[in-house]
Z-matrix of the N, CA and C atoms (Angstrom, degrees):
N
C 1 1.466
C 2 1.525 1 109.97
N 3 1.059 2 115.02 1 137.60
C 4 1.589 3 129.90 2 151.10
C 5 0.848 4 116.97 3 14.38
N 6 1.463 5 166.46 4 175.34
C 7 1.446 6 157.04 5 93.96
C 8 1.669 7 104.68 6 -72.03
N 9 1.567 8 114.40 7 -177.63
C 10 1.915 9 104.01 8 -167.58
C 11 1.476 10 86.26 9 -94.59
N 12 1.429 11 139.70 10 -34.36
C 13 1.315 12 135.60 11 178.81
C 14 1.355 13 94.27 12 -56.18
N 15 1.281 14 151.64 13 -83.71
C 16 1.492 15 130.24 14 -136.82
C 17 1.807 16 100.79 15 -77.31
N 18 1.034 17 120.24 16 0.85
C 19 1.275 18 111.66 17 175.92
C 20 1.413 19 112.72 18 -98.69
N 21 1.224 20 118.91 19 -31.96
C 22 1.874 21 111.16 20 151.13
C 23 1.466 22 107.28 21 -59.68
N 24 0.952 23 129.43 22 -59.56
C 25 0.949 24 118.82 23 -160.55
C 26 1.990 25 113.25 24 -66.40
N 27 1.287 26 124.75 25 -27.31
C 28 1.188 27 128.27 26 154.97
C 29 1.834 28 117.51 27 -67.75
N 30 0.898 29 89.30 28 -17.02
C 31 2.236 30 109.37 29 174.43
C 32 1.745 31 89.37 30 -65.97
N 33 1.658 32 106.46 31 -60.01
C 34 1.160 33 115.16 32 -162.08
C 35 1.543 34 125.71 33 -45.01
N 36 1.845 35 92.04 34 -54.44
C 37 1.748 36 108.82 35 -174.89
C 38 1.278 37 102.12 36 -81.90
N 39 1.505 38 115.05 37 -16.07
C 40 1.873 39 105.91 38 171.63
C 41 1.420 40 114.23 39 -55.10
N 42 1.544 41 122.24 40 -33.73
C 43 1.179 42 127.91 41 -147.50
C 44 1.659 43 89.14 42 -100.54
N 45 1.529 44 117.99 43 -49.02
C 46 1.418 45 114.45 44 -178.22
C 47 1.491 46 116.52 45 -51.07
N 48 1.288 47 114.86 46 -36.24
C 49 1.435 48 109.00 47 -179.52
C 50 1.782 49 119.31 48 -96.07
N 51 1.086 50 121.67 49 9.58
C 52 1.109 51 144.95 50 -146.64
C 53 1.655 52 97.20 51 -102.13
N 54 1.804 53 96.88 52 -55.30
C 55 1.383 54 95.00 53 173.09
C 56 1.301 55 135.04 54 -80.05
N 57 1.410 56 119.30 55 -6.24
C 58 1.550 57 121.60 56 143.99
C 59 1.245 58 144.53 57 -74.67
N 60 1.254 59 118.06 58 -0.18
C 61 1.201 60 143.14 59 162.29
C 62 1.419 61 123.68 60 -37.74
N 63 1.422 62 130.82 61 126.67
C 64 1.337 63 117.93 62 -161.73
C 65 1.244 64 118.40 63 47.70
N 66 1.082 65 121.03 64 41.62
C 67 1.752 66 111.31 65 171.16
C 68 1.737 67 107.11 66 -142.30
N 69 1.214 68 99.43 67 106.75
C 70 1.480 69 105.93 68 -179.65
C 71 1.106 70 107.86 69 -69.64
N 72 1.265 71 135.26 70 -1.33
C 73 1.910 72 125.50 71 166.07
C 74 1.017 73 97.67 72 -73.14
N 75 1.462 74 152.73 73 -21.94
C 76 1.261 75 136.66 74 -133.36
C 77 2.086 76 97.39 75 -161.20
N 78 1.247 77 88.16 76 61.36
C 79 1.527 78 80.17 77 -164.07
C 80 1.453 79 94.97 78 -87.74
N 81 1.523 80 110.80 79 -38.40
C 82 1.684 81 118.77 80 -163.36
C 83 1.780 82 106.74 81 -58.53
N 84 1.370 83 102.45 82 -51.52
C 85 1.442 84 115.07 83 169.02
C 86 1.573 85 113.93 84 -54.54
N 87 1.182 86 115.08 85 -21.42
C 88 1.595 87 101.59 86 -174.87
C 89 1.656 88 102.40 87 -96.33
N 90 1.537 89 115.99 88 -27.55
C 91 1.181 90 106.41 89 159.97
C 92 1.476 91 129.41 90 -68.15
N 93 1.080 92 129.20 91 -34.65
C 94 1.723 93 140.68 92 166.81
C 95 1.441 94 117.32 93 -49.21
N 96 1.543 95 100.83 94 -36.90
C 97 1.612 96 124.03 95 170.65
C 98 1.201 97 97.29 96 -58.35
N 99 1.335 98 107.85 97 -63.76
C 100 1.720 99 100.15 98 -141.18
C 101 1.707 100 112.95 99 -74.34
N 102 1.791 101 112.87 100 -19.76
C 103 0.898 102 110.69 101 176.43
C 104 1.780 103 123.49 102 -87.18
N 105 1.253 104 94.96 103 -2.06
C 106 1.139 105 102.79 104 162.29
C 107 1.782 106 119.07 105 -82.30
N 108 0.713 107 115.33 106 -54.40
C 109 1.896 108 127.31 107 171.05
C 110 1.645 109 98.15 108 -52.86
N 111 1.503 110 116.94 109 -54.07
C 112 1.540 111 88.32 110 174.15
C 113 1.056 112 135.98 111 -59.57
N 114 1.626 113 127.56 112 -18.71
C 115 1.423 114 149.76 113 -166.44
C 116 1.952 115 92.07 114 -64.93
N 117 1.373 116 122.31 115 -49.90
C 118 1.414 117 120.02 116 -178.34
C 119 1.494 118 109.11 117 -98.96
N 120 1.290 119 114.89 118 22.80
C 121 1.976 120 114.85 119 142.81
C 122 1.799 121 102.63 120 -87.46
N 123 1.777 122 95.62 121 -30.60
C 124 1.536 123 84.49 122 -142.75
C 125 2.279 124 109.24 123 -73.65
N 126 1.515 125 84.44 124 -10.48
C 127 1.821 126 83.72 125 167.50
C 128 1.321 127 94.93 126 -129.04
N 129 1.530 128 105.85 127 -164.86
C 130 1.406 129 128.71 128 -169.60
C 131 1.788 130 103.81 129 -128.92
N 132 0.565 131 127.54 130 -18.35
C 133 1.829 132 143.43 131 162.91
C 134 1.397 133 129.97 132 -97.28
N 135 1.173 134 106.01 133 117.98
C 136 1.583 135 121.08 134 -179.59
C 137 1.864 136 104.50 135 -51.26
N 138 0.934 137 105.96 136 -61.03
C 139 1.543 138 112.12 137 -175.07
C 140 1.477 139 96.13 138 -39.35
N 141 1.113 140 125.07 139 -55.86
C 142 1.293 141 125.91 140 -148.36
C 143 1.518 142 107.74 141 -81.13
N 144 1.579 143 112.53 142 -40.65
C 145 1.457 144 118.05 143 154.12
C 146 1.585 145 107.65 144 -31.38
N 147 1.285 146 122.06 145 -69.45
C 148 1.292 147 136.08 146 -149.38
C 149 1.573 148 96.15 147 -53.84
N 150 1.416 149 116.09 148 -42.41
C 151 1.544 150 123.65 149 -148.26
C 152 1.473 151 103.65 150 -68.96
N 153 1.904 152 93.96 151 -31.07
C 154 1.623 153 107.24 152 -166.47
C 155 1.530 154 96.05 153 -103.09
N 156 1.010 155 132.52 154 33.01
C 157 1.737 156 114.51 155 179.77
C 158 1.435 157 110.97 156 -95.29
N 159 1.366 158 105.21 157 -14.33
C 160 1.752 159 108.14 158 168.73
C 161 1.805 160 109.54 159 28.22
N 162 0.909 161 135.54 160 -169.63
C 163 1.916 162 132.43 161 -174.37
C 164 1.237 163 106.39 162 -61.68
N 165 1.054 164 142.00 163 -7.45
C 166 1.446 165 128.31 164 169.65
C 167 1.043 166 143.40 165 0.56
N 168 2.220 167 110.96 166 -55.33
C 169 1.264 168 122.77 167 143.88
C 170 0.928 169 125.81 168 -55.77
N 171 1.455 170 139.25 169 -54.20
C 172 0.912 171 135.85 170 165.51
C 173 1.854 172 136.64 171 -34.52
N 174 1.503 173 90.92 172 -37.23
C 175 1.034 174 93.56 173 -173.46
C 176 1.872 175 115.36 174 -82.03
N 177 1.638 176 114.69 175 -28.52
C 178 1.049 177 124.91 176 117.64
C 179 1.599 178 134.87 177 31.03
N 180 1.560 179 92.16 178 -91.67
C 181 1.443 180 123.42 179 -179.62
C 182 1.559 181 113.46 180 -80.96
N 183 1.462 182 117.08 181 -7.57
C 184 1.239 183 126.09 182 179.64
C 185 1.453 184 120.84 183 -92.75
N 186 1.631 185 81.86 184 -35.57
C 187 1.842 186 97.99 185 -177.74
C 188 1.594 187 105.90 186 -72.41
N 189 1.333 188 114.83 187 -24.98
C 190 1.459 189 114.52 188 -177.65
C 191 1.567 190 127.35 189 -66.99
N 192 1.697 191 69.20 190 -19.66
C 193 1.972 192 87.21 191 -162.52
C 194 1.452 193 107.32 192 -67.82
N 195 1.952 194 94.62 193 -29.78
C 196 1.822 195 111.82 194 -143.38
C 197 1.312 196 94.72 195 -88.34
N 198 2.006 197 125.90 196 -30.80
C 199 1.185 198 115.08 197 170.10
C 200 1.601 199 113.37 198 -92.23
N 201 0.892 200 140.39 199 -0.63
C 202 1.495 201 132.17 200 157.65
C 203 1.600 202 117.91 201 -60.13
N 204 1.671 203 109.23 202 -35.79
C 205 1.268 204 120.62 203 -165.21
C 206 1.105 205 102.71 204 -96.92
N 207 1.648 206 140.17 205 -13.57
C 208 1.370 207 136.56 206 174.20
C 209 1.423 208 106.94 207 -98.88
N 210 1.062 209 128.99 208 -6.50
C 211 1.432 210 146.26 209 -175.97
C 212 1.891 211 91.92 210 -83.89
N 213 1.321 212 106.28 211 -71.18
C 214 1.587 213 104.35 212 168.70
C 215 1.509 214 128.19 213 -49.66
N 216 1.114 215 95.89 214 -37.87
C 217 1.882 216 96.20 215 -178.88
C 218 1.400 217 105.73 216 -70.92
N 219 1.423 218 107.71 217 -43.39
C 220 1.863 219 101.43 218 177.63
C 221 1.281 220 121.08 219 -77.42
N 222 1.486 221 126.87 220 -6.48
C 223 1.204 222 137.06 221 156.21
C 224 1.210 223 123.80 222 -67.31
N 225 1.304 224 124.14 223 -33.94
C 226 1.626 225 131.40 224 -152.70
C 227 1.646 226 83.78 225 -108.76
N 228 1.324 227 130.54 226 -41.99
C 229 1.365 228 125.66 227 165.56
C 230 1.822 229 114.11 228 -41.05
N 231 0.933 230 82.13 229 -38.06
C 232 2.278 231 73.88 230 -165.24
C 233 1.332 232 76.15 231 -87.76
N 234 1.191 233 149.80 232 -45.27
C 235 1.906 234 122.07 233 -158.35
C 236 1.633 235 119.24 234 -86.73
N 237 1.884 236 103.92 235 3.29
C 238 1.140 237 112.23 236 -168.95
C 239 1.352 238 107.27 237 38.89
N 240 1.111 239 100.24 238 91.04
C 241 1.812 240 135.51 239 -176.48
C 242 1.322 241 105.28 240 -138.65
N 243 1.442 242 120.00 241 53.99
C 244 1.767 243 104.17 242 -171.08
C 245 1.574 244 111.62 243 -106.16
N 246 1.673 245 104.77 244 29.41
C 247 1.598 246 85.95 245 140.85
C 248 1.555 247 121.11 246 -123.12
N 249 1.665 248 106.40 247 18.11
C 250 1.005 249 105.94 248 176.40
C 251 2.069 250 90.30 249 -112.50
N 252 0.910 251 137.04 250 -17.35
C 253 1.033 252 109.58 251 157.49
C 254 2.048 253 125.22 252 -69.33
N 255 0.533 254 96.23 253 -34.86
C 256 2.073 255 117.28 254 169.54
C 257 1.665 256 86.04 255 -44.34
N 258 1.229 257 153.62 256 -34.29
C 259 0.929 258 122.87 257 161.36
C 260 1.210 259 146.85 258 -92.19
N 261 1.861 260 105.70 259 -28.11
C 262 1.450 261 103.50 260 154.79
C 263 1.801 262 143.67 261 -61.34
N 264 1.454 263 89.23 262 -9.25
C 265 1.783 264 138.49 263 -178.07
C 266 1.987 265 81.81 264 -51.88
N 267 1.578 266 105.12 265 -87.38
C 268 1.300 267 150.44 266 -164.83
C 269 1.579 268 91.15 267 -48.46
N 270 1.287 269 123.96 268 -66.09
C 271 1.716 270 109.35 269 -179.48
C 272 1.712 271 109.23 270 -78.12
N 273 0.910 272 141.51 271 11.25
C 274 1.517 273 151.11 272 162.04
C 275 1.343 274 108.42 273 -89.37
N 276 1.619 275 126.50 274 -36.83
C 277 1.182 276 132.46 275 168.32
C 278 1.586 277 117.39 276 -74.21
N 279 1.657 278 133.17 277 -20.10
C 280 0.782 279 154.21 278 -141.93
C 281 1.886 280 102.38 279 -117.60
N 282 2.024 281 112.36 280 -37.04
C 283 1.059 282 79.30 281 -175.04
C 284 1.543 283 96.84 282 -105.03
N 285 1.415 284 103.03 283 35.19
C 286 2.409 285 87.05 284 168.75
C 287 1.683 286 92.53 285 -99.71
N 288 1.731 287 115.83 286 18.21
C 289 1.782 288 100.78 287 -166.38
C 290 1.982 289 81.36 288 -120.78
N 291 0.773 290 122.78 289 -31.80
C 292 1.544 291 134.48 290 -175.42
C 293 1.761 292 105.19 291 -80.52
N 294 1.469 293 105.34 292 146.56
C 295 1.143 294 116.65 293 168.81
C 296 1.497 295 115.05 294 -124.64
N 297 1.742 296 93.08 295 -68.13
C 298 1.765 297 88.72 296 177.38
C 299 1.270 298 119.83 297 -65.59
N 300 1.615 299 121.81 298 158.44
C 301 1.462 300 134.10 299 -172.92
C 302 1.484 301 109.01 300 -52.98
N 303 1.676 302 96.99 301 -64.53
C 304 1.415 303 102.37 302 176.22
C 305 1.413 304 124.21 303 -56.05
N 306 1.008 305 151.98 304 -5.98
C 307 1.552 306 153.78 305 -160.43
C 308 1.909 307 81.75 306 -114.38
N 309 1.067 308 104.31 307 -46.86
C 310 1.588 309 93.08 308 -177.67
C 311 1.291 310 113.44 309 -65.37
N 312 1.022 311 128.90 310 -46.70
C 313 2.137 312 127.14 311 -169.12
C 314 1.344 313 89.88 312 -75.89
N 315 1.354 314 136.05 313 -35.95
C 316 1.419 315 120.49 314 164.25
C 317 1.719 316 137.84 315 -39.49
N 318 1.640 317 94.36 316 -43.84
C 319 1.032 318 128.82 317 173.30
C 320 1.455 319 127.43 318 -70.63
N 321 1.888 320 97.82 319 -33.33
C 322 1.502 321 105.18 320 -178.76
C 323 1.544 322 92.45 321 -68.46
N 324 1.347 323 112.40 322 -61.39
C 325 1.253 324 112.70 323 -145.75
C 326 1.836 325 115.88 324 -75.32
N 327 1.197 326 96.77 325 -9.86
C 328 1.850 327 103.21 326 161.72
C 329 1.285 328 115.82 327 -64.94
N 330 1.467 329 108.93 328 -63.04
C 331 1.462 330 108.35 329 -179.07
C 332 1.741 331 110.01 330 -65.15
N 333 1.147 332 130.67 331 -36.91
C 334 1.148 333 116.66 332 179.67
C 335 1.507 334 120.99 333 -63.48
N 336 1.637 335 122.33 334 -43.62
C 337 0.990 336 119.89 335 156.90
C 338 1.760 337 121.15 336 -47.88
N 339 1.141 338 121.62 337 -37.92
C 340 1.510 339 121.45 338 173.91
C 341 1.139 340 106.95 339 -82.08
N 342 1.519 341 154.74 340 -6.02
C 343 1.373 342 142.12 341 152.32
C 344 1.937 343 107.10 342 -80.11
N 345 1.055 344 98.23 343 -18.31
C 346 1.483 345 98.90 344 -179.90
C 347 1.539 346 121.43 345 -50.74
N 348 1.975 347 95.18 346 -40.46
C 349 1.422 348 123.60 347 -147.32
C 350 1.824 349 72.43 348 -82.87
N 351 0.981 350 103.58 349 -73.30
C 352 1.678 351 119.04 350 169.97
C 353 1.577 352 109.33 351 -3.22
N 354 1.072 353 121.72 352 -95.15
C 355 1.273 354 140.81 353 141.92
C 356 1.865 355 119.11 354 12.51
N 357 1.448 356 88.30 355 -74.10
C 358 1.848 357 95.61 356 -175.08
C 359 1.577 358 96.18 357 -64.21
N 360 1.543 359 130.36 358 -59.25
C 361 1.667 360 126.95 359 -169.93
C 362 1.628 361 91.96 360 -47.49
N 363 1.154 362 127.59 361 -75.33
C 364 1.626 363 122.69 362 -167.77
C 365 1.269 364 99.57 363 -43.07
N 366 0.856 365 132.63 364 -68.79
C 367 1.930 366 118.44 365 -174.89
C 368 1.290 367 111.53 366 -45.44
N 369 1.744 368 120.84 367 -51.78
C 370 1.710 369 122.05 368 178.80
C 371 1.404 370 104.61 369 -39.17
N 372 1.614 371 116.46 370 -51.30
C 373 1.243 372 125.69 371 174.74
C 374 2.150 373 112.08 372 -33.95
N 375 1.575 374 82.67 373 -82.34
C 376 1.704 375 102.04 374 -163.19
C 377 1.709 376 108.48 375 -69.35
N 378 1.341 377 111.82 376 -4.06
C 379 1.607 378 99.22 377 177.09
C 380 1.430 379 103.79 378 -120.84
N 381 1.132 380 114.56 379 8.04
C 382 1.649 381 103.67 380 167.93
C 383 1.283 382 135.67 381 -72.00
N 384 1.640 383 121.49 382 -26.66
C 385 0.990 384 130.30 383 146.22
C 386 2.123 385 128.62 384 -26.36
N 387 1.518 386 75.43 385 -54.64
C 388 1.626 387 90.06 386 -159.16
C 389 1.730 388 88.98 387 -80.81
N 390 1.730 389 127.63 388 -18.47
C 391 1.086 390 95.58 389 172.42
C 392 1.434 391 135.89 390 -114.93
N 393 1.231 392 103.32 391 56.25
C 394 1.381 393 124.96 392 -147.14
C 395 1.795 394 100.27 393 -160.05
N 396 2.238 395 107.95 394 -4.23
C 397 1.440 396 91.11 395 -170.58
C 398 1.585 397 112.76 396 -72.37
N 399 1.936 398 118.50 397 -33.78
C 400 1.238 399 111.45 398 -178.72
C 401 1.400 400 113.37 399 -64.27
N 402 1.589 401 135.87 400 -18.12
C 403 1.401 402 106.28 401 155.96
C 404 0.760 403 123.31 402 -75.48
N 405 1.785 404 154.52 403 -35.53
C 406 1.372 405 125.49 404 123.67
C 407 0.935 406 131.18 405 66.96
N 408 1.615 407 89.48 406 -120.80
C 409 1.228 408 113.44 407 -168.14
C 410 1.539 409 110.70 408 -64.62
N 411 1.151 410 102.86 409 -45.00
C 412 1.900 411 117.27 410 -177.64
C 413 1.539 412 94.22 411 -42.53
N 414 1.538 413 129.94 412 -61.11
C 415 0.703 414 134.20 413 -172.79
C 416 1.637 415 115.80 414 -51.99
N 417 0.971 416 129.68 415 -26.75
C 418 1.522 417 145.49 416 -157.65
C 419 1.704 418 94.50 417 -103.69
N 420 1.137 419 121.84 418 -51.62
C 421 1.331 420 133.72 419 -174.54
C 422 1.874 421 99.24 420 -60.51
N 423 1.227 422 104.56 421 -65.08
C 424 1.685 423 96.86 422 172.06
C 425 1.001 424 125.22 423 -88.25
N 426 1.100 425 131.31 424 19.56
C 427 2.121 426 136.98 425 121.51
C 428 1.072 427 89.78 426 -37.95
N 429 1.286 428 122.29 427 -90.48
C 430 1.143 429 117.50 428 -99.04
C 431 2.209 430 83.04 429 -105.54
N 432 1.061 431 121.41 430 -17.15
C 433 1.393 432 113.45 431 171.92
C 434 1.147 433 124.13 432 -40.74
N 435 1.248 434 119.15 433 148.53
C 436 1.692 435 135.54 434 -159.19
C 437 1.427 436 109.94 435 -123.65
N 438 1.321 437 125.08 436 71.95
C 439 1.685 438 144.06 437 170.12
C 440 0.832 439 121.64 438 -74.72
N 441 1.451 440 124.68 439 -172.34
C 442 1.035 441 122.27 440 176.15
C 443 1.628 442 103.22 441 -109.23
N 444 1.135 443 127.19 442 159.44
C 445 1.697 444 135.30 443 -163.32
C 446 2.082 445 101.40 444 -49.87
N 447 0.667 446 96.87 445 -33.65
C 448 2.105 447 122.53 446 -163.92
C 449 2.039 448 92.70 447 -66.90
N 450 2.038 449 87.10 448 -28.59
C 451 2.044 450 66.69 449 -171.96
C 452 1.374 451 98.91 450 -124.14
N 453 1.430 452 107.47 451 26.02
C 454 1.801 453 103.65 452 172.93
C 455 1.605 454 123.96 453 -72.02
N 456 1.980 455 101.46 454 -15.82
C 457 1.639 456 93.01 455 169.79
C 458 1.159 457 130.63 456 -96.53
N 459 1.595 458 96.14 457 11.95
C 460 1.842 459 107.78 458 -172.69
C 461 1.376 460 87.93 459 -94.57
N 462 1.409 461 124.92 460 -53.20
C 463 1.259 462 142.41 461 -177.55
C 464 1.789 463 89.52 462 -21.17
N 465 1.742 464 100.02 463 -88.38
C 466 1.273 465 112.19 464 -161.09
C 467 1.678 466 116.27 465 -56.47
N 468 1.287 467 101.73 466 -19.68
C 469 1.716 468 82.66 467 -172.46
C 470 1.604 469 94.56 468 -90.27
N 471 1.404 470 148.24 469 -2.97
C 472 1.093 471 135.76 470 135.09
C 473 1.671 472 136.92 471 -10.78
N 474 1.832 473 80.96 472 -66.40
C 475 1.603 474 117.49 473 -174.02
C 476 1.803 475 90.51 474 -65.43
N 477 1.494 476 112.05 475 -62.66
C 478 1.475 477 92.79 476 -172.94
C 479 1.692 478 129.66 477 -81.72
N 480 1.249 479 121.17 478 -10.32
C 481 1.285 480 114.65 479 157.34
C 482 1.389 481 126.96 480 -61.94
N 483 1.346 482 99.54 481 -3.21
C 484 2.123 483 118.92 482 -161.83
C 485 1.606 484 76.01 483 -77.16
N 486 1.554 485 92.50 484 -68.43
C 487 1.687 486 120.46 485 -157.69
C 488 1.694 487 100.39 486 -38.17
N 489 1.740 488 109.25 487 -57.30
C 490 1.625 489 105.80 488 -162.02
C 491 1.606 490 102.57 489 -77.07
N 492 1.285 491 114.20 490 -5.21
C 493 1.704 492 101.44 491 -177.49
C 494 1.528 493 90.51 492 -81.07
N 495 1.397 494 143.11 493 -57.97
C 496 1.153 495 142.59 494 -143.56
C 497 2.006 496 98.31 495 -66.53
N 498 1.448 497 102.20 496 -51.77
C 499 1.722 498 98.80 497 173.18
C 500 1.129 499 105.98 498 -59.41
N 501 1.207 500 153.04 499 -66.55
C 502 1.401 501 141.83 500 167.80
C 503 1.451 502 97.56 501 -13.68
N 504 1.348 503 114.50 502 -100.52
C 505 1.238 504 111.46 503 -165.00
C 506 1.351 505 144.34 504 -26.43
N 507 1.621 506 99.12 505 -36.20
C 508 1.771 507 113.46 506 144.95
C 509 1.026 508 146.21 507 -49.93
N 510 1.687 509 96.72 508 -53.56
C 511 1.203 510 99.22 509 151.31
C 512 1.630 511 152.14 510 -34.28
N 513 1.780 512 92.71 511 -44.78
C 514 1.380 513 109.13 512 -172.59
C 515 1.585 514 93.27 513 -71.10
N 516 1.221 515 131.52 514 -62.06
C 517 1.441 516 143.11 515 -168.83
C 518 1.380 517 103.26 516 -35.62
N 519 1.741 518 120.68 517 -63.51
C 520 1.502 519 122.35 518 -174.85
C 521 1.309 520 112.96 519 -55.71
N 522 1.513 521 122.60 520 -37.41
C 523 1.665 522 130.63 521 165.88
C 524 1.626 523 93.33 522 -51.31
N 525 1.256 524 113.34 523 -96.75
C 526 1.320 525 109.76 524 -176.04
C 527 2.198 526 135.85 525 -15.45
N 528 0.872 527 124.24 526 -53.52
C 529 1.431 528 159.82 527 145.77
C 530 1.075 529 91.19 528 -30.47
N 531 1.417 530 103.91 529 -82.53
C 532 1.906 531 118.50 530 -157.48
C 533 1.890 532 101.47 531 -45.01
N 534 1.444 533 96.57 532 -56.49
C 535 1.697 534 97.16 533 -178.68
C 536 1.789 535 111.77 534 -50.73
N 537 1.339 536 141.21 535 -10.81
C 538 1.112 537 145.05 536 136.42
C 539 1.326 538 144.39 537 -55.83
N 540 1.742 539 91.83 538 -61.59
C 541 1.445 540 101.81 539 173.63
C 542 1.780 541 112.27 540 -132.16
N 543 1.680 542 78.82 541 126.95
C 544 1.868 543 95.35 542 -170.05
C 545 1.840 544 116.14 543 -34.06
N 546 1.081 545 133.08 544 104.29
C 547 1.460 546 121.79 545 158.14
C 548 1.614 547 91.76 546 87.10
N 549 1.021 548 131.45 547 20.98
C 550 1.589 549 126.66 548 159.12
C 551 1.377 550 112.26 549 -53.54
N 552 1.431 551 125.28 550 138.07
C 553 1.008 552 157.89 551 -174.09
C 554 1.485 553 138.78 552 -147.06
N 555 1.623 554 110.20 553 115.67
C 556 1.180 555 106.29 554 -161.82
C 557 1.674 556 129.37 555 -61.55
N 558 1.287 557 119.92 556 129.28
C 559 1.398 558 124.86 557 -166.72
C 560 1.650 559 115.08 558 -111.93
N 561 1.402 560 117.20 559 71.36
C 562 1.417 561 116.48 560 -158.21
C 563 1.447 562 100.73 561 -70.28
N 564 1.223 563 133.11 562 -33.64
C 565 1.866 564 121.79 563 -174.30
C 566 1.421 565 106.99 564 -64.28
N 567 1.468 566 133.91 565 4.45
C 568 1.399 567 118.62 566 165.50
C 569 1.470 568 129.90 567 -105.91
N 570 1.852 569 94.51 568 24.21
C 571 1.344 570 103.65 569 164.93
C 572 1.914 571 105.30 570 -88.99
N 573 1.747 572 118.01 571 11.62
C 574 1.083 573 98.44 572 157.37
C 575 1.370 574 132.92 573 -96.57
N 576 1.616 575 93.51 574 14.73
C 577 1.665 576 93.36 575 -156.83
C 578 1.751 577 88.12 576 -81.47
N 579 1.221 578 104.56 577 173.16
C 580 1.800 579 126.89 578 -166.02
C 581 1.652 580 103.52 579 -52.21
N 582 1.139 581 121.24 580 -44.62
C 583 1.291 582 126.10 581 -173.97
C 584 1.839 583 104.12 582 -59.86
N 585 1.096 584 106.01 583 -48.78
C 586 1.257 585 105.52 584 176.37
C 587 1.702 586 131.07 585 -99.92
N 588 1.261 587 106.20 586 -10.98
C 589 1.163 588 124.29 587 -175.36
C 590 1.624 589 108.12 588 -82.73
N 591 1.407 590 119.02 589 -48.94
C 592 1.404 591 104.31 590 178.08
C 593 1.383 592 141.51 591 -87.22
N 594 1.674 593 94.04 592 22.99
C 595 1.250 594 117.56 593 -175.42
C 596 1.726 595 111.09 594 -108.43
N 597 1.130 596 105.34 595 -13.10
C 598 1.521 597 110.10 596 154.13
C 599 1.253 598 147.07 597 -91.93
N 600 1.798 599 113.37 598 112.72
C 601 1.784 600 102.58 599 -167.60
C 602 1.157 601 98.43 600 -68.44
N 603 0.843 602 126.79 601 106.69
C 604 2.526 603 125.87 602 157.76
C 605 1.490 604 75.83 603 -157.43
N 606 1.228 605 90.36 604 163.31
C 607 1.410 606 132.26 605 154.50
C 608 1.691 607 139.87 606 -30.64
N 609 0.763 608 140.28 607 -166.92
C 610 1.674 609 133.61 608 151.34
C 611 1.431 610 87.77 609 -87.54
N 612 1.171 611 114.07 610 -67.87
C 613 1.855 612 141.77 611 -146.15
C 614 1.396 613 103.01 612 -53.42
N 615 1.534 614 112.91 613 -54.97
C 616 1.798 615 124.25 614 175.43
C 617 1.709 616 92.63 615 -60.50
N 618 1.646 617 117.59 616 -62.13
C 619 1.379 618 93.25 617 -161.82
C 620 1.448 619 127.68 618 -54.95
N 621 1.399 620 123.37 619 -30.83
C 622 1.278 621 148.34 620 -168.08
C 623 1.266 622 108.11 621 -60.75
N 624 1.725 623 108.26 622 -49.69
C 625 1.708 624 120.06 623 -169.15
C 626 1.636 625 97.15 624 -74.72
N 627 1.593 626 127.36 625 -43.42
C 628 1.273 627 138.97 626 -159.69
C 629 1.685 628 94.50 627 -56.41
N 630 1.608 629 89.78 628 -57.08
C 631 1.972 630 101.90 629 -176.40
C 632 1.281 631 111.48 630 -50.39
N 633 0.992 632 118.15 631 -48.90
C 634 1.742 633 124.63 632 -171.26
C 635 1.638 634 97.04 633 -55.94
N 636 1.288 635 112.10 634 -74.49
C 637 1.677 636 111.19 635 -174.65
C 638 1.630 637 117.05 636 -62.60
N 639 1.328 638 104.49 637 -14.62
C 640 1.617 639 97.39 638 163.67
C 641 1.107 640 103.50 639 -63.83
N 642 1.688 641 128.92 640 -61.68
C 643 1.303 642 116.75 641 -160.38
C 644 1.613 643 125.03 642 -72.97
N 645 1.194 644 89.70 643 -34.80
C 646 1.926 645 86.77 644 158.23
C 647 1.508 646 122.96 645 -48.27
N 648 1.201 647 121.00 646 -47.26
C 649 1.431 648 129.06 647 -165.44
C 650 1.583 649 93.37 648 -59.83
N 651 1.924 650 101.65 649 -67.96
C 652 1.593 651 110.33 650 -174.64
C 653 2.041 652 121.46 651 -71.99
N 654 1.403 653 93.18 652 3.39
C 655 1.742 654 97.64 653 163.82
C 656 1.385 655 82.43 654 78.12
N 657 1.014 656 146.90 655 96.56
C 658 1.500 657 138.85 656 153.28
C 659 1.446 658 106.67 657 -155.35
């Protein structure tokens, strides 16, 4: 019979695999589970468990990884998110090349930190537009204002202090970035791509004209 330890401890893996159950996000984990929980039906002695537990946990900890990370890739796929899918991509590719645990959390957490870096430049990219539209427009508004001759140099030095704060500000960003990633360079037309594009109420017509005079201002 039983001892009361292997029966918590079979209490235990009942419950671990129990909660993946029916859940197709988590199928790999419920299989890793389950063959682990059968391992303490399949004797009556801990020792003997022990002898046979071979990676089990491990393997476990792998399956978790593989549905967390395919869960992201098929997520970041439908929102066209592909530089945030490019990283769950990269640790999915990483654990059919990895075995031990440790070489893997090593692994997670490199590449995740290096899609991170990834990550922030593509946004510097796709939100600079939008944060830079109220100077803009200000800027566009005193163009194009109709004064009288007496306020055309207040007018303009408006327009160009607009102009040199916004290069500054680029500036600082490409410094910033750059100290990350070698020879980065700002790429303002991929604030139309989908990720960033359908998150802005304007127009085609406003965004298009906005883009154009961004990149003049910032030389691009």
């Amino acid at each position: 019979m039983a001892d009361q330890r292997l029966e918590e401890y079979r209490a235990y893996y009942d419950a671990r695999t129990e909660r993946y159950a029916n859940n197709p996000l988590m199928k790999h984990s419920y299989e890793a589970e389950k063959k682990l929980r059968d391992l303490f039906y399949r004797y009556d002695n801990l020792d003997e468990i022990g002898q046979n537990l071979g990676r089990l946990n491990t393997d476990c900890a792998f399956a978790t990884w593989r549905d967390q990370y395919e869960m992201e890739s098929e997520y970041y796929e439908s929102v066209q998110e592909p530089i945030r899918k490019k990283g769950a991509d990269q640790i999915l590719a990483e654990l059919d090349r990895q075995s031990e645990l440790l070489d893997m959390m090593n692994k997670v957490n490199d590449l995740t930190n290096k899609n991170s870096v990834e990550i922030t430049a593509d946004e510097a990219n796709g939100k600079a537009l939008m944060e830079n539209w109220k100077q803009l427009d200000k800027i566009d508004i005193y163009t194009k204002a109709v004064v009288p001759a007496k306020y055309k140099p207040d007018m303009q030095k408006v327009v160009d202090d607009e102009k040199e704060s916004i290069i500054k500000s680029r500036e600082s960003v490409e410094k910033t970035i750059g100290d990350w990633v070698e020879g980065w360079r700002m790429k303002p037309e991929i604030t139309l791509e989908y990720r960033y594009r359908h998150i802005m109420p304007y127009s085609d017509q406003e965004i298009d004209e906005h883009l154009k005079n961004f990149k003049n201002i910032i030389n691009r």
